[in-house]
N, CA, C and O atoms as a MOPAC input file, in Angstrom:
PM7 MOZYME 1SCF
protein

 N     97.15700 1   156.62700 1   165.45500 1
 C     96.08100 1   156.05200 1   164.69100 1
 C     96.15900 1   154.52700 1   164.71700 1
 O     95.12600 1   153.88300 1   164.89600 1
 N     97.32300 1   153.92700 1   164.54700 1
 C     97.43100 1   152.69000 1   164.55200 1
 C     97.42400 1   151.87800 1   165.68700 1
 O     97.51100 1   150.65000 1   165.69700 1
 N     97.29800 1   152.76300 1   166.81600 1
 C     97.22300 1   152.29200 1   168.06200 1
 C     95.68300 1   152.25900 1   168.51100 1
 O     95.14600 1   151.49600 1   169.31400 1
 N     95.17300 1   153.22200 1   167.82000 1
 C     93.38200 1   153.35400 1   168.11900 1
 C     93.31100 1   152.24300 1   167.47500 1
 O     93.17200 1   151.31800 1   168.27600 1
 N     93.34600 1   151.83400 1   166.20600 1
 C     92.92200 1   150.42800 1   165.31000 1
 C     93.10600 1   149.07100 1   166.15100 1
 O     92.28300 1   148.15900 1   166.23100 1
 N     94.59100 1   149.15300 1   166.86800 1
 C     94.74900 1   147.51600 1   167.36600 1
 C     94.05300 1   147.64700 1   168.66700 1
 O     93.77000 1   146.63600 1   169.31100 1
 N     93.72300 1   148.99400 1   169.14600 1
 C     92.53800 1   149.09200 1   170.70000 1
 C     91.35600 1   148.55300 1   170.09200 1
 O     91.20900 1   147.38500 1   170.45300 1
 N     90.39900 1   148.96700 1   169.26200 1
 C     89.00900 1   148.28800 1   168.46600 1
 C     89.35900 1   147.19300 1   168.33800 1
 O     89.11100 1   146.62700 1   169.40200 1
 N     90.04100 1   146.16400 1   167.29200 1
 C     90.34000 1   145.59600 1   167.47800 1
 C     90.63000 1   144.39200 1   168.01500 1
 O     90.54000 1   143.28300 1   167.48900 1
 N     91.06200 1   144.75400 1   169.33600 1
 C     91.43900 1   144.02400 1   170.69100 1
 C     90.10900 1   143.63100 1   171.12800 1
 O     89.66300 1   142.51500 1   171.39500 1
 N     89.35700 1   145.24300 1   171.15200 1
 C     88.04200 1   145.24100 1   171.96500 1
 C     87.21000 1   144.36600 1   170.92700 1
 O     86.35800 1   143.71800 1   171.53400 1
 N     87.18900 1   144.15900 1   169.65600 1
 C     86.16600 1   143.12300 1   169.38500 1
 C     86.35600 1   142.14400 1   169.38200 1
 O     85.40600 1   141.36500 1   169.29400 1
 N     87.63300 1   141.68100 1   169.47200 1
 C     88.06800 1   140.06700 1   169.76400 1
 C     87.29000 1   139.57100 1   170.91300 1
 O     86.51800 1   138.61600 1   170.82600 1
 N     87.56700 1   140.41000 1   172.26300 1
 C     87.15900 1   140.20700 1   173.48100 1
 C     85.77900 1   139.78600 1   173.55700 1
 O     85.35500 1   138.81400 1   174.18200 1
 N     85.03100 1   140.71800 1   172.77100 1
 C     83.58600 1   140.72900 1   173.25500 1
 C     83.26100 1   139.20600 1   173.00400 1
 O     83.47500 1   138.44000 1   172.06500 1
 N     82.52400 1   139.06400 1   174.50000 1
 C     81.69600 1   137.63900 1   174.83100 1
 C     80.51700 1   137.81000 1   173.66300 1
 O     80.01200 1   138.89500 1   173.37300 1
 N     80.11100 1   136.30400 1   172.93600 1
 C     78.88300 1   136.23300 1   171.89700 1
 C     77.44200 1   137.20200 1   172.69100 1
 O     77.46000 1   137.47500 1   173.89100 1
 N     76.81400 1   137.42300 1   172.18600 1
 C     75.70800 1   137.51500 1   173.16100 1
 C     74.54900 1   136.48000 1   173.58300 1
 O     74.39600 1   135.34700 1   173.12800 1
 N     74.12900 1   136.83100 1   174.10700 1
 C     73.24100 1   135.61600 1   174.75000 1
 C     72.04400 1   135.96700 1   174.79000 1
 O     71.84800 1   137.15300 1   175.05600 1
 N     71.00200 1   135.19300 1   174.57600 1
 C     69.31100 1   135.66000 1   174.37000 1
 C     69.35300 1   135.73900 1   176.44400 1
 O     70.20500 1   135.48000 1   177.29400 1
 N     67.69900 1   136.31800 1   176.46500 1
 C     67.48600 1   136.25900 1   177.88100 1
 C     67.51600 1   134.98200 1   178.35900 1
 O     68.03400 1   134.67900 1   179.43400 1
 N     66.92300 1   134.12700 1   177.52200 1
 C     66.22600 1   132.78300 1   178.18000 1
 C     67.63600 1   132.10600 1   178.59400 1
 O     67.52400 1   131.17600 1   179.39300 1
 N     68.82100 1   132.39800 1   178.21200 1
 C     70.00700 1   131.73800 1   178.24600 1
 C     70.55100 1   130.88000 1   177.59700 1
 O     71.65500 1   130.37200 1   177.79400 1
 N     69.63300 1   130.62600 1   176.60200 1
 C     70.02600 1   129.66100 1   175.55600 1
 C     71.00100 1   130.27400 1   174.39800 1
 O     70.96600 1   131.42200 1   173.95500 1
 N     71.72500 1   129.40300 1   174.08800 1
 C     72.76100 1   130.21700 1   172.82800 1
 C     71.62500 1   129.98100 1   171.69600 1
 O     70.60900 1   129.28600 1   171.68600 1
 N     72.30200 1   130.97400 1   170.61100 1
 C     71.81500 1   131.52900 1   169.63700 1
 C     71.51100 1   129.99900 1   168.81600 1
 O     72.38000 1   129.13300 1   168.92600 1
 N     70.34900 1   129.72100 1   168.05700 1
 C     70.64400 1   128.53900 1   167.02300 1
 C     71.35400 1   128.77400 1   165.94200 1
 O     71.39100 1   129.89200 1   165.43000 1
 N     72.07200 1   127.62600 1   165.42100 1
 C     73.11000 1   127.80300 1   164.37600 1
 C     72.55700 1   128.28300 1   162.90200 1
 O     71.51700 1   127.63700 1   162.78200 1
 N     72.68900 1   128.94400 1   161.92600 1
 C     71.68600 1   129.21200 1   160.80700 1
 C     71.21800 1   128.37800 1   159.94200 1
 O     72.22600 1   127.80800 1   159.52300 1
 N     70.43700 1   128.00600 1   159.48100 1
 C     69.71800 1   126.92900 1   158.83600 1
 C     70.71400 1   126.42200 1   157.71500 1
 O     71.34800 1   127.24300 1   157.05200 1
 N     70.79400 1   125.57900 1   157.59000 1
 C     71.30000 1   124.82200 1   156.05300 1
 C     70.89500 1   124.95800 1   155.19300 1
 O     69.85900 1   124.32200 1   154.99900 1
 N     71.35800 1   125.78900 1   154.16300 1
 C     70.04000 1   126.43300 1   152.70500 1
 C     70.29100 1   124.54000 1   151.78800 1
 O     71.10900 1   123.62600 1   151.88800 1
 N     69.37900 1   124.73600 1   151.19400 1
 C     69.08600 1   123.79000 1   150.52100 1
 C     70.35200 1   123.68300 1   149.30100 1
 O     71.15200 1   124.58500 1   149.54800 1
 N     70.74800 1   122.97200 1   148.20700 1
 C     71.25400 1   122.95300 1   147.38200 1
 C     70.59200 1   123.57600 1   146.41200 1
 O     69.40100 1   123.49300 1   146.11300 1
 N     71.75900 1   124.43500 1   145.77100 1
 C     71.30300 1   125.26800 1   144.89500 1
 C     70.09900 1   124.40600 1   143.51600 1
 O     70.32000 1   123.20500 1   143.35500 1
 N     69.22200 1   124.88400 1   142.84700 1
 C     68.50500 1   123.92400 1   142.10100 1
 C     69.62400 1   123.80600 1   140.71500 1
 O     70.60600 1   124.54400 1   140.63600 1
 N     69.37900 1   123.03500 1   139.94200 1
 C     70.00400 1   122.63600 1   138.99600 1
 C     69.13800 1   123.15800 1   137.80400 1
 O     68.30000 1   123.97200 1   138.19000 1
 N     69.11000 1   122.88000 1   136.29200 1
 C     69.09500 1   122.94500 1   135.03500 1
 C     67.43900 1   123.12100 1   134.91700 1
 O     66.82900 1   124.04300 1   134.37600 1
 N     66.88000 1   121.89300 1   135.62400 1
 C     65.77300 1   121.76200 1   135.42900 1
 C     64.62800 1   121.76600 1   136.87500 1
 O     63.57500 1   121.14300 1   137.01000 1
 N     65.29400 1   122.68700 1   137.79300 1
 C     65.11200 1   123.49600 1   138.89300 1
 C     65.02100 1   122.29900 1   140.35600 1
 O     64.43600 1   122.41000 1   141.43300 1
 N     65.73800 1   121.37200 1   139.88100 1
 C     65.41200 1   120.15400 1   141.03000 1
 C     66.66500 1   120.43100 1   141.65100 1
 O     67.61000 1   121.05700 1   141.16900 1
 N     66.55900 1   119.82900 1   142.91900 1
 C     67.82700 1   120.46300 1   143.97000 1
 C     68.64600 1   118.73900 1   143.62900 1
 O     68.24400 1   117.62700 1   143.29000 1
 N     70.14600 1   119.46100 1   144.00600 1
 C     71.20900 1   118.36800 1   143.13900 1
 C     71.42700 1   117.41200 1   144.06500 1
 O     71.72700 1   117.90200 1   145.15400 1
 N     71.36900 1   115.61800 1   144.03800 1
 C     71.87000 1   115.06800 1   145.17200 1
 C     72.83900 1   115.20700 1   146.03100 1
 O     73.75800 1   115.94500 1   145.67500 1
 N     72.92300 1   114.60400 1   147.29300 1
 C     74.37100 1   114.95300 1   147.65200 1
 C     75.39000 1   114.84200 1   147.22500 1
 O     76.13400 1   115.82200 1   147.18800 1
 N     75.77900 1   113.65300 1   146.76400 1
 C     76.71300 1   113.15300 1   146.18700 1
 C     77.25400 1   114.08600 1   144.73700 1
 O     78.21600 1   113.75300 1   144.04400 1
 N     76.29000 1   115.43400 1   144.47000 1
 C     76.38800 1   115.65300 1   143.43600 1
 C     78.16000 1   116.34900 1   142.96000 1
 O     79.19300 1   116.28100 1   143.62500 1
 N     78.01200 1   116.76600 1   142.05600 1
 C     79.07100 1   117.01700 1   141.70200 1
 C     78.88100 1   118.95100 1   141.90100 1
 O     77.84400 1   119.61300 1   141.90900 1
 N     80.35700 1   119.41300 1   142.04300 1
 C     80.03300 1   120.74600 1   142.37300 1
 C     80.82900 1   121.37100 1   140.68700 1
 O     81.48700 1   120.44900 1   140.20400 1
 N     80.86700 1   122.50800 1   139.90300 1
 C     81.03000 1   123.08000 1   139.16700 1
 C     81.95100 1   124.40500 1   139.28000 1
 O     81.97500 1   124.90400 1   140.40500 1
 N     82.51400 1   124.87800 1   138.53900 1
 C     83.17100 1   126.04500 1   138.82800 1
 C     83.84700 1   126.70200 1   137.90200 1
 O     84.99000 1   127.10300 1   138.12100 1
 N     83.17800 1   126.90500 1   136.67100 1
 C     83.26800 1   127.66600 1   134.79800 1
 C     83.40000 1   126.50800 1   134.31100 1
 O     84.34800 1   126.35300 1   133.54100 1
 N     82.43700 1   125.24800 1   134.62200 1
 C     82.21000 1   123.84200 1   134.00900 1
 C     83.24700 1   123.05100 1   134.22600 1
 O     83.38700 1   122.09300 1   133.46500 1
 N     84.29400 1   123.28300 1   135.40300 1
 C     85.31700 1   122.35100 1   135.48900 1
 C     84.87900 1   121.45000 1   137.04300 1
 O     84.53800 1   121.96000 1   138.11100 1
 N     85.01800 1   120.12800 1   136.74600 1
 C     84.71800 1   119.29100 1   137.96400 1
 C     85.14300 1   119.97200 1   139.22700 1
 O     86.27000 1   120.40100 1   138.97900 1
 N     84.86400 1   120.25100 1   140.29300 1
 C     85.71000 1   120.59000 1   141.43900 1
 C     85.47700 1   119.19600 1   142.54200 1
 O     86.44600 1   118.77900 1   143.17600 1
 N     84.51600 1   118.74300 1   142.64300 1
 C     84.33200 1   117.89600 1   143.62100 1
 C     83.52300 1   117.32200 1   143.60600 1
 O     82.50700 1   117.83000 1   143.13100 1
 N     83.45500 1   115.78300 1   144.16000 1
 C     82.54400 1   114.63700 1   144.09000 1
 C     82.63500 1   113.08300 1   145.30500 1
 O     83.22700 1   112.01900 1   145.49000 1
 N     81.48900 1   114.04400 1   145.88400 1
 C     81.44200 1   112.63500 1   146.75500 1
 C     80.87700 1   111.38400 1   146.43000 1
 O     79.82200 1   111.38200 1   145.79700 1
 N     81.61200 1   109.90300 1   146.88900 1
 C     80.62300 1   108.88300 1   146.50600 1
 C     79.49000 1   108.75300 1   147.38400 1
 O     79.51900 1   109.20000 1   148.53000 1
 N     78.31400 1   108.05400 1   146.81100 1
 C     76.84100 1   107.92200 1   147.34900 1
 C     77.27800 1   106.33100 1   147.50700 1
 O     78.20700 1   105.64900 1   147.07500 1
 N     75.91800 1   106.05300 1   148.50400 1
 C     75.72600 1   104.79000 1   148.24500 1
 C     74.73400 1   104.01800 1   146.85600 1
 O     74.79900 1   102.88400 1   146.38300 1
 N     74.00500 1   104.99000 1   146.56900 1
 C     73.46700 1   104.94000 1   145.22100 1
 C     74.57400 1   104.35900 1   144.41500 1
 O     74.49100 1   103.26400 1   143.85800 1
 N     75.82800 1   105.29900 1   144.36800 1
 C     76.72600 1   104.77600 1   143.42700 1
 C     77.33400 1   103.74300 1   143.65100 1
 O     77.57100 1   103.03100 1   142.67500 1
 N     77.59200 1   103.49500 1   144.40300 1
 C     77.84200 1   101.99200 1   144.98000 1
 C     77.19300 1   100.85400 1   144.35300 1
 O     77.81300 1   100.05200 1   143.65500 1
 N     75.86200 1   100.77100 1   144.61500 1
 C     74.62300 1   100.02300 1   144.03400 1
 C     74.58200 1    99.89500 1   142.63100 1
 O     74.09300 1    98.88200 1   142.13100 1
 N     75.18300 1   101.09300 1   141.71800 1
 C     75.24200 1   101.60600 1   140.39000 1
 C     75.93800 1   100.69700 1   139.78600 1
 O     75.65400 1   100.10000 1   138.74800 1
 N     76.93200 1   100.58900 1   140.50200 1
 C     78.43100 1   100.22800 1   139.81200 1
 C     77.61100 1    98.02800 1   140.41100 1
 O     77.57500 1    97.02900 1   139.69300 1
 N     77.28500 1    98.14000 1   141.46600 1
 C     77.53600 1    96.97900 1   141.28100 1
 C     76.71300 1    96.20100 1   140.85800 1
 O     77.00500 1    95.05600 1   140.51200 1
 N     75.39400 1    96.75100 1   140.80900 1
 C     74.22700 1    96.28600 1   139.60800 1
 C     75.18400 1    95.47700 1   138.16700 1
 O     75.19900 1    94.34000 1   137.69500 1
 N     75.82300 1    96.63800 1   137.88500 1
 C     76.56300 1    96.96500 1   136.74700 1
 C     77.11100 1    95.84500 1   136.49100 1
 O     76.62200 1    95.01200 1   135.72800 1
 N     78.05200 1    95.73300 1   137.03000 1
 C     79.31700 1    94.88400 1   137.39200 1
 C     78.44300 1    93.17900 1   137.63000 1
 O     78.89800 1    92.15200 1   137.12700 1
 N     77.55600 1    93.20400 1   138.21900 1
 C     76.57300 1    91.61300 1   138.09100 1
 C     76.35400 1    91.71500 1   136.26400 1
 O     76.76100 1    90.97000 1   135.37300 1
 N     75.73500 1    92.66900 1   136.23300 1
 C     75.08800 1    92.40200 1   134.86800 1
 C     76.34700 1    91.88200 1   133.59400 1
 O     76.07000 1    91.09700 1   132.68700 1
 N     77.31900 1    92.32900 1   133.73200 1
 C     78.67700 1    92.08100 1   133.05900 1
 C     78.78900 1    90.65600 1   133.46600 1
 O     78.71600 1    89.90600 1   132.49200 1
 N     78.93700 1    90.07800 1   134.55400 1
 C     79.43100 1    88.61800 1   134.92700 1
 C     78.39900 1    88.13100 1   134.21000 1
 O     78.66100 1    87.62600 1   133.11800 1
 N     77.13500 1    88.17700 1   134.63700 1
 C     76.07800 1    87.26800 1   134.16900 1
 C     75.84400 1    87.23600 1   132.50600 1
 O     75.37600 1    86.29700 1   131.86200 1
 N     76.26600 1    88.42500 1   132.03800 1
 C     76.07900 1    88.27800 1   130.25600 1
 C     77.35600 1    86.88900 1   129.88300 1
 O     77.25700 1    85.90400 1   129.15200 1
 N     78.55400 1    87.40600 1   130.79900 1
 C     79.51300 1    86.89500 1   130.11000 1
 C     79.94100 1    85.58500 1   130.18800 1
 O     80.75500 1    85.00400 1   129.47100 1
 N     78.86500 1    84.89800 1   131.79600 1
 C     78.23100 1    83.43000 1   131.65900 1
 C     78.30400 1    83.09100 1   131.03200 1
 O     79.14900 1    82.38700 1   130.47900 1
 N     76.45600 1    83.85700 1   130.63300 1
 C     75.64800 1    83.23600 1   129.23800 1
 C     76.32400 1    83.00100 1   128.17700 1
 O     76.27200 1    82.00500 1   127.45600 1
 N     77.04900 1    84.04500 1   128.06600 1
 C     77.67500 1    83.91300 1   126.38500 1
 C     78.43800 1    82.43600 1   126.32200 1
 O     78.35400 1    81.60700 1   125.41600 1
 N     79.24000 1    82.35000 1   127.60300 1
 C     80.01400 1    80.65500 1   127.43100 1
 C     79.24100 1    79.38300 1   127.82400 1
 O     79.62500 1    78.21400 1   127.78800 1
 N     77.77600 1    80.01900 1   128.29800 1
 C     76.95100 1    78.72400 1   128.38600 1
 C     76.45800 1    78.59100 1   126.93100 1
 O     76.36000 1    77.43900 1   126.50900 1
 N     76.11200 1    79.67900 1   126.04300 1
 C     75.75900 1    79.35100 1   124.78800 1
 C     76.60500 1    78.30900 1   123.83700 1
 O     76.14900 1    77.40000 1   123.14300 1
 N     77.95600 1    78.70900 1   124.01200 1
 C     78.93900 1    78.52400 1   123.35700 1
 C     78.66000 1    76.88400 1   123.39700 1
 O     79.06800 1    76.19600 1   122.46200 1
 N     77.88700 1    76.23000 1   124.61400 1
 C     78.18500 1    74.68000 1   125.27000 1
 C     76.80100 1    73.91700 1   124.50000 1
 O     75.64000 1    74.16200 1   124.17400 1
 N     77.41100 1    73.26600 1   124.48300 1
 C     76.26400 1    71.76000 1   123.99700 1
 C     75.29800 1    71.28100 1   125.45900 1
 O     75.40400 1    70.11900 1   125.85400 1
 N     74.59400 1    72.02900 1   126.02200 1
 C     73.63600 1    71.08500 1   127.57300 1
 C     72.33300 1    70.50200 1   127.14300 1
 O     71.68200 1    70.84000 1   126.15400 1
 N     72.14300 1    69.90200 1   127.71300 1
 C     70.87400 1    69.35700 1   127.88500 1
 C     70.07200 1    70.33900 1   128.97400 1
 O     70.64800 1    70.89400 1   129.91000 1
 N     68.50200 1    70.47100 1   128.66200 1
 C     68.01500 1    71.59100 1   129.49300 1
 C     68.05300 1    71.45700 1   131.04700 1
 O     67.93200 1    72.47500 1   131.73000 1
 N     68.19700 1    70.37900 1   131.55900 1
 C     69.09500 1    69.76600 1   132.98100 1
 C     70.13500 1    70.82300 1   133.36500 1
 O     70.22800 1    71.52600 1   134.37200 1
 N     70.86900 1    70.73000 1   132.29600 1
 C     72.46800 1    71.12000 1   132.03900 1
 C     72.75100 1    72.35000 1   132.49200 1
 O     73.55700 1    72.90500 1   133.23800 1
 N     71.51200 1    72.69200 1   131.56500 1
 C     71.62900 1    74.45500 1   131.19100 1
 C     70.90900 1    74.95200 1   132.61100 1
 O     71.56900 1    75.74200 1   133.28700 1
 N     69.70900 1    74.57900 1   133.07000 1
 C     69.28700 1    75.41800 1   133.89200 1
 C     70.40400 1    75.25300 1   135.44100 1
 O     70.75900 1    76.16000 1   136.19400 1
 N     70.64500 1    74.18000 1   135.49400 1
 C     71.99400 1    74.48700 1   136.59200 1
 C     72.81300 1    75.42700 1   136.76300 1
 O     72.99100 1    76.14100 1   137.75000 1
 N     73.73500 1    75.40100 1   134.93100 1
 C     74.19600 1    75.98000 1   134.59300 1
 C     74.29900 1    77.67300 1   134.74000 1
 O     75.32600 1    78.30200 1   134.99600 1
 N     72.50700 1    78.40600 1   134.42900 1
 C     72.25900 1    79.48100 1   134.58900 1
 C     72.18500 1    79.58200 1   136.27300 1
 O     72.73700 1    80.55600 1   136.78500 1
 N     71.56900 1    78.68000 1   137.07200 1
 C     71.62800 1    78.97500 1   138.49300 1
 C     72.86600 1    79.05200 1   138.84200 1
 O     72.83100 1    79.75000 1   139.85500 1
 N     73.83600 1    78.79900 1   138.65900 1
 C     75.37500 1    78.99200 1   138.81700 1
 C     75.88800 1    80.19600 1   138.63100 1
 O     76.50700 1    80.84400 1   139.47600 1
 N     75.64400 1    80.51500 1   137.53300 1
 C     75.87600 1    82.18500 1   136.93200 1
 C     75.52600 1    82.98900 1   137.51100 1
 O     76.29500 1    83.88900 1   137.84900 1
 N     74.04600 1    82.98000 1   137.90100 1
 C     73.63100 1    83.97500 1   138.39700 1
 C     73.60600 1    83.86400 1   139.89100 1
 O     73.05500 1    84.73700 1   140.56100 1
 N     74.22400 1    82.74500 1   140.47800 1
 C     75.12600 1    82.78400 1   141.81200 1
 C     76.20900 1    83.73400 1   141.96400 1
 O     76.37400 1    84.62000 1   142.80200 1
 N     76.93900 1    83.35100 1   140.94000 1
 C     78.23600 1    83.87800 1   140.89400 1
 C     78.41400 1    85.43600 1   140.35800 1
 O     79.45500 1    86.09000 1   140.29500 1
 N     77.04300 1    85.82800 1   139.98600 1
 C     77.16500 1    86.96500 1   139.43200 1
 C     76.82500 1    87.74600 1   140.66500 1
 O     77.41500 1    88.75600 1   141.04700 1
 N     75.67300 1    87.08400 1   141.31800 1
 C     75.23000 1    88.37800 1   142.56000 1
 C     76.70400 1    87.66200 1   143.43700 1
 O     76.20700 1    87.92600 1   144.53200 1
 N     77.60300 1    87.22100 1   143.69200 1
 C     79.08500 1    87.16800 1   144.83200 1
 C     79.43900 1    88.32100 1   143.86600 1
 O     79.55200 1    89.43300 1   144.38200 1
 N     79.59100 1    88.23000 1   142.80700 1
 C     80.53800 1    89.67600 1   142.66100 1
 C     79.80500 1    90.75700 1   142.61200 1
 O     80.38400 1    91.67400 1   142.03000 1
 N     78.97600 1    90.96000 1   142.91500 1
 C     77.63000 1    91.91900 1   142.78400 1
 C     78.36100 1    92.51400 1   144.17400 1
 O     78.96900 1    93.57800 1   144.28700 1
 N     78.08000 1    91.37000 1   145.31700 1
 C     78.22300 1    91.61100 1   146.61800 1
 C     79.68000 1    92.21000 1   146.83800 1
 O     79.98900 1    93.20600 1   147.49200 1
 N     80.63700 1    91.19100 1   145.99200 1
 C     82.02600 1    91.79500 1   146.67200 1
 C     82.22400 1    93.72600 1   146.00300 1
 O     82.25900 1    94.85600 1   146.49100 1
 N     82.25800 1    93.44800 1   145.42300 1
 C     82.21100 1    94.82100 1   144.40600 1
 C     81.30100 1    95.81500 1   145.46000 1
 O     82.02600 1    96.72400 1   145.86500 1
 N     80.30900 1    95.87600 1   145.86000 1
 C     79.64500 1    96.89000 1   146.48800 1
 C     79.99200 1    97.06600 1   147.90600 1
 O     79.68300 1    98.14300 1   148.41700 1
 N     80.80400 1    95.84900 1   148.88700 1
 C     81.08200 1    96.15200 1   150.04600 1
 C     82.15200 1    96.98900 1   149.78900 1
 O     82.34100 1    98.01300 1   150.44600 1
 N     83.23900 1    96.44400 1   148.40900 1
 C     84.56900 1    97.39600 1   148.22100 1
 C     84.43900 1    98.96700 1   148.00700 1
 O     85.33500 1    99.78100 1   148.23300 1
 N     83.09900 1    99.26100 1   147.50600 1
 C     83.05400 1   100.49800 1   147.20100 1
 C     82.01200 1   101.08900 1   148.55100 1
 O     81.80900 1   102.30200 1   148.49700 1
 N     81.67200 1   100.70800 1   149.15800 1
 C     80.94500 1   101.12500 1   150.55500 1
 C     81.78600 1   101.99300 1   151.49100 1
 O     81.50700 1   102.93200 1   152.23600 1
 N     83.36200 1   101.08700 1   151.06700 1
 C     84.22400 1   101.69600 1   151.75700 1
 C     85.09500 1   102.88800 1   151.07100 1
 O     86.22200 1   103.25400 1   151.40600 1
 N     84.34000 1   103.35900 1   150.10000 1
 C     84.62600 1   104.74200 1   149.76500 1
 C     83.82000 1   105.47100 1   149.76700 1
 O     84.12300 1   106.49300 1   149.15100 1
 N     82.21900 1   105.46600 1   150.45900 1
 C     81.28300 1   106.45700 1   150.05200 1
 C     81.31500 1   107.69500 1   151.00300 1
 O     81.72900 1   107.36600 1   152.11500 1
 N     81.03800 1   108.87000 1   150.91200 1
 C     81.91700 1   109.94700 1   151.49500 1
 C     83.12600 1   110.30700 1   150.49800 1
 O     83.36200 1   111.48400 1   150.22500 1
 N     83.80500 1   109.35700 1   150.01900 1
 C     85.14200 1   110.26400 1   149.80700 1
 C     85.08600 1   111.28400 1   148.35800 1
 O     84.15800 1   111.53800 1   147.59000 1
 N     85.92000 1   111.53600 1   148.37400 1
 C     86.18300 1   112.67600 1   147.55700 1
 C     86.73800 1   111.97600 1   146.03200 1
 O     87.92900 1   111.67600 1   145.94900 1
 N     85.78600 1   111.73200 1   144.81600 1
 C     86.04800 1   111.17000 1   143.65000 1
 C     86.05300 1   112.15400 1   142.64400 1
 O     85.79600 1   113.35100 1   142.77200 1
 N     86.39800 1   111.47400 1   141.53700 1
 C     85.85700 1   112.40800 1   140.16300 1
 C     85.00800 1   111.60400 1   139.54700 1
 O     85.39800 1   110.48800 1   139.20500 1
 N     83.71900 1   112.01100 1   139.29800 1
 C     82.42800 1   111.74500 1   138.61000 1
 C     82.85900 1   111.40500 1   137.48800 1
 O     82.38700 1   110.32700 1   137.12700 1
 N     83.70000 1   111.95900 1   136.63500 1
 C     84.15100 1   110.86600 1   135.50100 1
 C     84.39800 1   109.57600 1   135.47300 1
 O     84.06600 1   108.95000 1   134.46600 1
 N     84.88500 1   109.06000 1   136.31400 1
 C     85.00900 1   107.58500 1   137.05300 1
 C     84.01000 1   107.01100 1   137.47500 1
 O     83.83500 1   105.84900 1   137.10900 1
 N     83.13400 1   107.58300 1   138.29100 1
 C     82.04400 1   106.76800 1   138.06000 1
 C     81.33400 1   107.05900 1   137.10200 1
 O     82.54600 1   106.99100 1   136.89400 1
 N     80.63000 1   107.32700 1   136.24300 1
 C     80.27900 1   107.19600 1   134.74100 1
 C     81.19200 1   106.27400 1   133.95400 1
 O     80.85700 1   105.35100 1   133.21100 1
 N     82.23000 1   106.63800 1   134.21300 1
 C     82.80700 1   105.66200 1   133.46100 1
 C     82.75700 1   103.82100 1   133.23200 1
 O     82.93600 1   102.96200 1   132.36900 1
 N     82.34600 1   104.00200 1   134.80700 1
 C     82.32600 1   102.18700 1   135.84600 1
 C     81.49600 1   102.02300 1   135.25000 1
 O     81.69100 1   101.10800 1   134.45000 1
 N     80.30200 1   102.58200 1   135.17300 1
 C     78.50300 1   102.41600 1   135.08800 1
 C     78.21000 1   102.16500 1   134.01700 1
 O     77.16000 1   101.52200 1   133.99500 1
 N     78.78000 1   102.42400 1   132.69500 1
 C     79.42100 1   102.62100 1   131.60400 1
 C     80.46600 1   101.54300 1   130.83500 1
 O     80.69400 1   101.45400 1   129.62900 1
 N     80.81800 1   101.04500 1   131.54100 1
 C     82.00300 1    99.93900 1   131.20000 1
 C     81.22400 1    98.89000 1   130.35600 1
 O     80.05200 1    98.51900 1   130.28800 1
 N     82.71900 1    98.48900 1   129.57200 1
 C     81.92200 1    97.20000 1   128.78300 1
 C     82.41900 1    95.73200 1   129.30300 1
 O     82.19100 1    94.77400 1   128.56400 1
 N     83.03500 1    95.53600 1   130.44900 1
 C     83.52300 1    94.55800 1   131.01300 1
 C     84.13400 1    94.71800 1   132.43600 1
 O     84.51100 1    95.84400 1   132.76200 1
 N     84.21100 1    94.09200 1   132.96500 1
 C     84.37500 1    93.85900 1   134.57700 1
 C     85.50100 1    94.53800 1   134.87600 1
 O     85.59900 1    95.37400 1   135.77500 1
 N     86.66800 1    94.06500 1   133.86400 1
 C     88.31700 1    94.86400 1   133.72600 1
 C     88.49800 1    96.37000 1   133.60800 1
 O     89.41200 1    97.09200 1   134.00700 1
 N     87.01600 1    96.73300 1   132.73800 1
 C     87.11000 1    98.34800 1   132.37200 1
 C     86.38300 1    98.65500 1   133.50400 1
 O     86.43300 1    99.84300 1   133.82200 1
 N     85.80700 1    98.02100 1   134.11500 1
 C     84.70600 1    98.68700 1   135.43200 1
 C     85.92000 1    99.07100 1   136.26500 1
 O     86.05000 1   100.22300 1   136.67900 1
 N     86.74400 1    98.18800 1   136.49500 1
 C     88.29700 1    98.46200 1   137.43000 1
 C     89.01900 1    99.62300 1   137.12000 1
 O     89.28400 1   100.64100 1   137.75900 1
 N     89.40000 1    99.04000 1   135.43800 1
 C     90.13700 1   100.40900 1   135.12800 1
 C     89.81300 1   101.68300 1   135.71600 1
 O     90.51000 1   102.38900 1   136.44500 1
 N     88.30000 1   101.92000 1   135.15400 1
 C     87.81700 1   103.49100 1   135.12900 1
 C     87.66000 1   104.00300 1   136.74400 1
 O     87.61800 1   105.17300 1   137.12600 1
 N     87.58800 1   102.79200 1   137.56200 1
 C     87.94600 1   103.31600 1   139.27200 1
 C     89.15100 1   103.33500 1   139.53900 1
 O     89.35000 1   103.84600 1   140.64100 1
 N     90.12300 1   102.98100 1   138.98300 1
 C     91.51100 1   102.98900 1   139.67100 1
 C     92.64800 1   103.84000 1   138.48200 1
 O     93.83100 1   103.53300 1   138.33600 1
 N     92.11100 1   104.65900 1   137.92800 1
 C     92.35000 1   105.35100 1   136.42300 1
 C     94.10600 1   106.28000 1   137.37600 1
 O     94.83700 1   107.02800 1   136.72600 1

C-alpha cells in the first residue's frame, strides 16, 4: 500500500503543467482586491493587517512619509513663532524673521521625509506612525519612530 502511495505520488510530481493549444502558459490568477473594511471601502496598501484585533503588519506608504513630515514642519514652524513672539522686532524684523522660519521649517520638512522615504515598503507598527503624526514636538516625533 505504501508503495502504491509513493508511485501516485511520484507520478504527480512529474506531471508537466499543462499547456493551452495556442502554447501560451496559463495566466497567473488575478489579484483579488483588498478585503473592504468597516465602512466597505477597500484598505490602502500600506494598510495595516489584523488578526483577533492584534497588529500583525504594516507597511510604510509614501503618504506616511508626507504625514510625518508635514507634521514635523508644522512643529518647527510653531516653535519659531513662539520665540519670535517672545522678541521685541520691528515689522522689518519680524517679517525676515518669519521668512527664516519658515525656511528652516520646510529643510526639516525636507530632511525628515527623504529619511523616511528610505523606509517606505518596510515592515512597521502603525502605532508609531500615529504616534509621529501625533507628536507634540520634533523629539517625540523621533521618539515614537525609534520607540
Amino acid at each position: 500500500m505504501r508503495a502504491w502511495m509513493l508511485f501516485l505520488l511520484l507520478v504527480a510530481a512529474c506531471k508537466e503543467p499543462e499547456v493551452p493549444e495556442d502554447g501560451e502558459p496559463p495566466a497567473p490568477d488575478p489579484v483579488e482586491p483588498a478585503a473592504p473594511n468597516t465602512n466597505g471601502e477597500p484598505e490602502p496598501v500600506g494598510s495595516t493587517h489584523h488578526d483577533k484585533g492584534i497588529e500583525v503588519e504594516y507597511r510604510v506608504t509614501a503618504r506616511d512619509c508626507d504625514e510625518i513630515a508635514d507634521h514635523v514642519s508644522e512643529l518647527v514652524s510653531a516653535d519659531l513663532r513662539a520665540k519670535l513672539d517672545a522678541k521685541k522686532q520691528n515689522d522689518k524684523q519680524r517679517e525676515a524673521a518669519e521668512r527664516d522660519a519658515e525656511a528652516e521649517a520646510e529643510k526639516e520638512r525636507e530632511a525628515w521625509l527623504k529619511q523616511c522615504q528610505t523606509l517606505v515598503g518596510e515592515v512597521q507598527q502603525r502605532s508609531r506612525i500615529d504616534c509621529a503624526i501625533s507628536a507634540k514636538s520634533v523629539k517625540a516625533v523621533d521618539d515614537c519612530l525609534n520607540q
